[in-house]
N, C-alpha and C positions, 0 to 999 in steps of 0.2 A: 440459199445458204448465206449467202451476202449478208441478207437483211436480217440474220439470226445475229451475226457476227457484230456488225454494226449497233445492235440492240444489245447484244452482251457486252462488246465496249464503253456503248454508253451507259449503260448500267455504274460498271466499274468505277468508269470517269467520272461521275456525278457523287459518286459516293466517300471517293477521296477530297474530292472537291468539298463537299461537305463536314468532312472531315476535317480538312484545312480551315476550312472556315471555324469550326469550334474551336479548336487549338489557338489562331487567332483569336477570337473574342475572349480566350481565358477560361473557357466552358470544360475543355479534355489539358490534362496538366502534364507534366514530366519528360518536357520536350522543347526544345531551345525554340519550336515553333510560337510557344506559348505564350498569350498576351503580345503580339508583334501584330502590329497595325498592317504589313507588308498581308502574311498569312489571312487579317480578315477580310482584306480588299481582293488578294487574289484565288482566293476559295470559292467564292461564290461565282467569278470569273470562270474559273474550272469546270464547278458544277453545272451552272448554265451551259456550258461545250459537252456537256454530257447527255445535259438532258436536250441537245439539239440533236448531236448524233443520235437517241433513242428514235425523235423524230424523224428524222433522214429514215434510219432502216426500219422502222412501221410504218412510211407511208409507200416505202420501194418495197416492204414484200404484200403489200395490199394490192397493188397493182396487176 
């Protein structure tokens, strides 16, 4: 159950993350995030913590 949760978290996380990153780069509009150098540097930041935690809970319910 752990490693569902873990994997649904990181799911989430990665996708805000990715999220933020667009908004940063200027790509998604209508949000004070937009075009801000802060947002493109720490989005992909985010996303990668997401797409770690995916890792973490796929290789602990493999086990």
């Amino acid at each position: 159950m752990r490693s569902v949760v873990l994997v649904v978290l990181g799911v989430l996380v990665a996708l805000a993350g990715g999220l933020f990153a667009l908004q940063g780069f200027g790509f998604v509009g209508g949000s004070p995030m937009s075009g801000t150098t802060t947002w493109s540097i720490a989005g992909p930041v985010i996303a990668a913590l997401g797409i770690g935690l995916i890792y973490v809970g796929w290789r602990s319910g493999r086990s």
